[in-house]
N, C-alpha and C positions, 0 to 999 in steps of 0.2 A: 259694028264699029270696033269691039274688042273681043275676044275669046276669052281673056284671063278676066274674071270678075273682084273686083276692090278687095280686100282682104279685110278693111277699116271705110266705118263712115268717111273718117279726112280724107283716106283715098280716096273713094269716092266722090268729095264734091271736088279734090284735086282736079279728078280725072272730069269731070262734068264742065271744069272751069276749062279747061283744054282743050275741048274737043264742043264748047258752046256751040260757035258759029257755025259747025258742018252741022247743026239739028235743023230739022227741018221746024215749020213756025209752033204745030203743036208739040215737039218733043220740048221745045225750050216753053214756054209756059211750063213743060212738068217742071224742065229743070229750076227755072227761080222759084217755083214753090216748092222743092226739095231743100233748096238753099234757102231759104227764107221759114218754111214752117216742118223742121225735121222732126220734131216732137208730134205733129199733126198726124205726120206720115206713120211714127213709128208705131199707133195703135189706132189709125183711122180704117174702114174699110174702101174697097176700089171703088165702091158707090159712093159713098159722102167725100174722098179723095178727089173723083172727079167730078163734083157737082162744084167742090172749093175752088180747085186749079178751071173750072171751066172748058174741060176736053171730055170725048168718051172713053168709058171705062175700058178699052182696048189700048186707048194711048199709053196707060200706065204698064202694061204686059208689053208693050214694044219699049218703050224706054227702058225699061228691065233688061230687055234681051237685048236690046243696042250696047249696054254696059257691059254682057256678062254673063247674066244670070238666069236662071233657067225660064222664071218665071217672079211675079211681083211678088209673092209671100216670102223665097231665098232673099231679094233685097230688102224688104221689112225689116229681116232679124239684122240686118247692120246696127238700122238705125232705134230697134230696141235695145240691143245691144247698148248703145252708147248712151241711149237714155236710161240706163240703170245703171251705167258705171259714174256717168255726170250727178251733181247736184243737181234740182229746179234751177232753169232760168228765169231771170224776173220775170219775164211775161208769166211761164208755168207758176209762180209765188202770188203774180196779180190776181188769175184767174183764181186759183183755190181759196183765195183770201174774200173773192168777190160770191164764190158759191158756200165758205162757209158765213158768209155776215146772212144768207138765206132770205138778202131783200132785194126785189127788184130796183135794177137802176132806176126806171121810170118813176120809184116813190119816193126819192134819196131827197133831204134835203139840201142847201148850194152848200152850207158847211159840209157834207158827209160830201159832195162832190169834190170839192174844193182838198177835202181828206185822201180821196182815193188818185187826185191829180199830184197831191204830195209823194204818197208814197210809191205810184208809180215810176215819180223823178227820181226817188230816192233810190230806188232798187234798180232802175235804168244807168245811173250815176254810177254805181258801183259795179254794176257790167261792165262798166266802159274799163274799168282800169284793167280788166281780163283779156279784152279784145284789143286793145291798143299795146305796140313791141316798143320798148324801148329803143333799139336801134333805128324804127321808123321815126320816131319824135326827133332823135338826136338828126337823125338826116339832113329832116327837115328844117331846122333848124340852121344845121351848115346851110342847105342850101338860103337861105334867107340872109344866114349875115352875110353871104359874098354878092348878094345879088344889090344892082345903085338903084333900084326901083319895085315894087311888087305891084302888078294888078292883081282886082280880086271879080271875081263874078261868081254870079247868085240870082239868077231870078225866079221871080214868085217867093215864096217860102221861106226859100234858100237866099232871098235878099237877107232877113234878118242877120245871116250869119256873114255873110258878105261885108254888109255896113258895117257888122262891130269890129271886123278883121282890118279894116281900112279906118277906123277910128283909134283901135289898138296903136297898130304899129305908128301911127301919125303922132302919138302922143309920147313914141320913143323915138322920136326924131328921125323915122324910115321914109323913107319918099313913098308915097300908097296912092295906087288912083282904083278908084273904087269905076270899072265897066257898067255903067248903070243903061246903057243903052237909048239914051234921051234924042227920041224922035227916032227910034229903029236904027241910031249908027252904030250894033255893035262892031261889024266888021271895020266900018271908019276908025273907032278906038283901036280895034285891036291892032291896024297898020302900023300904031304910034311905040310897037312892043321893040325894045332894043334887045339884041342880043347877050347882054349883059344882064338883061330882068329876070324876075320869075312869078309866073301866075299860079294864082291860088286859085282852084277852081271850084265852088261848095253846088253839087245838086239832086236831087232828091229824087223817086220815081214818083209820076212820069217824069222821067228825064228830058230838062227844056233843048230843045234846039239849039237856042240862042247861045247858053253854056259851050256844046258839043261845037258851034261854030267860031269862037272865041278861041278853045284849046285846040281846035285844029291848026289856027294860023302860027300859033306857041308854037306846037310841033314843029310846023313847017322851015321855023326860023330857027329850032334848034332850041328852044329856054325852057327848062326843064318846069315841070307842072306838080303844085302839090294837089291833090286830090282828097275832099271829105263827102264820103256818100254814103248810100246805104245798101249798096248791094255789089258781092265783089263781080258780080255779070253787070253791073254800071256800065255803059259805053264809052266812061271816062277813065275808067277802070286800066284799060290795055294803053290809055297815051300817059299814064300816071309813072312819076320821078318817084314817088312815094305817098300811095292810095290809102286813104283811113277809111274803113270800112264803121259807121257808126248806129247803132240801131236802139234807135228812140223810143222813149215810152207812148202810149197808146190809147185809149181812155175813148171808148165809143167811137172811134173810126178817126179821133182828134189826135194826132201827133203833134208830140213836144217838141220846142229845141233846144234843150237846155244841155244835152249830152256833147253837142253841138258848138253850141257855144261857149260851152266848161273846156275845150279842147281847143279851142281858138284863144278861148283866156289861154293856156299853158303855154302854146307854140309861143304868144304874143309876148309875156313874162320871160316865157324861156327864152327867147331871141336877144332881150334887155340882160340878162342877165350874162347870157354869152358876149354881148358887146363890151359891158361894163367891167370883164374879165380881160377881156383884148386891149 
């Protein structure tokens, strides 16, 4: 796929985000779990690597060579690399904090539960202000106050954040119809998109259909789409005006939404705020 190998981690998942869709089905499992757990990668071996990502330990030596590099141990050193020049991310802060308390979660009582769902949020919260750009907030933002309506869609999970996003803006006097899909008409709704709107699209992996079918007819009609997910290889990702990549706290396979919804608070404030200025 390339001869010149990444020079940098970011290149490389630059280059990974680029060249996604020519993978064949098992190079891309490597690749969202490169994107998704690089800490994993940068001191895991090609055994436990591939029993996580769920491929054989050959997949990982051809996704190497498909980037570049000679062999998987030359792309390892990226990503040790970058995990020694970076801080812990709060996941790496959760997990050390879980193996020094030296009790299994199974004895924990609902307070010490209830403790480790705090500080999860807490240190996921504070990720968030690292991974989100200012000029994407501000974007969005524009796009919001010029648009005479917003749809939002969200299902399963990703409802929560949907409903507070169409509660928000209603309460700053925005036109909001929340795509809830009642009795299977998302595409009925989404016929009702003026070319003047703009949808807000919130979805989660596994990424729902019903989302992906919604933001297609956006596209089709031309309204630009704000996107909150969690992975920048999201399917929603390439039709995205401006994509917020957001990655949630995690607590025995239970993911939060509160990073989620702290960002939909902001866009929602920050929209009022830009009104109340005009």
């Amino acid at each position: 796929m390339t001869t010149n190998s990444p020079a940098s981690l970011s290149d490389l998942n630059e280059t990974i985000k680029q060249n996604h869709s020519q993978l064949s089905k098992r190079l891309r499992q490597v690749a969202e779990f490169v994107l998704d757990y690089p800490n994993e990668v940068a001191f895991g071996t090609v055994a436990v690597l591939s029993k996580d990502a769920g491929v054989h330990p050959s997949t990982w030596v051809r996704f190497a060579n498909a980037f570049g590099f000679s062999g998987f141990s030359e792309m390892q050193k990226l990503f040790q690399q970058s995990l020694m020049a970076d801080s812990p991310s709060y996941q790496d802060r959760i997990r050390m904090a879980r193996q020094a308390s030296g009790q299994p979660d199974s004895s924990q009582s609902s307070y010490q539960l209830l403790t480790r769902f705090t500080e999860a949020n807490t240190l996921a919260l504070e990720h968030l202000g690292d991974n989100i750009r200012a000029e994407d907030l501000d974007k969005a933002i524009d796009i919001l106050s010029q648009a005479q309506a917003a749809h939002i869609v969200g299902v399963r999970r990703a409802f929560v954040v949907s409903s507070y996003f169409a509660y928000a803006l209603r309460h700053i006097d925005r036109k909001a119809y929340l795509v809830d899909g009642v009795g299977g008409m998302y595409k009925e709704q989404a016929s009702t998109f003026d070319d003047k709107d703009v949808l807000i699209a919130v979805s989660f992996h596994p990424y729902a259909e019903e989302t992906q079918q919604v933001a297609k007819v956006a596209v089709e009609r031309g309204i630009p789409v704000i996107v909150i997910t969690d992975n920048h290889l999201s399917p929603l990702a390439s039709v995205a005006s401006v994509c917020f990549v957001v990655k949630e706290a995690e607590i025995d396979s239970f993911r939060s939404l509160s990073s989620s919804l702290c960002l939909a608070q902001a866009l929602s404030i920050g929209l009022a705020y830009k009104l109340q200025e005009a």
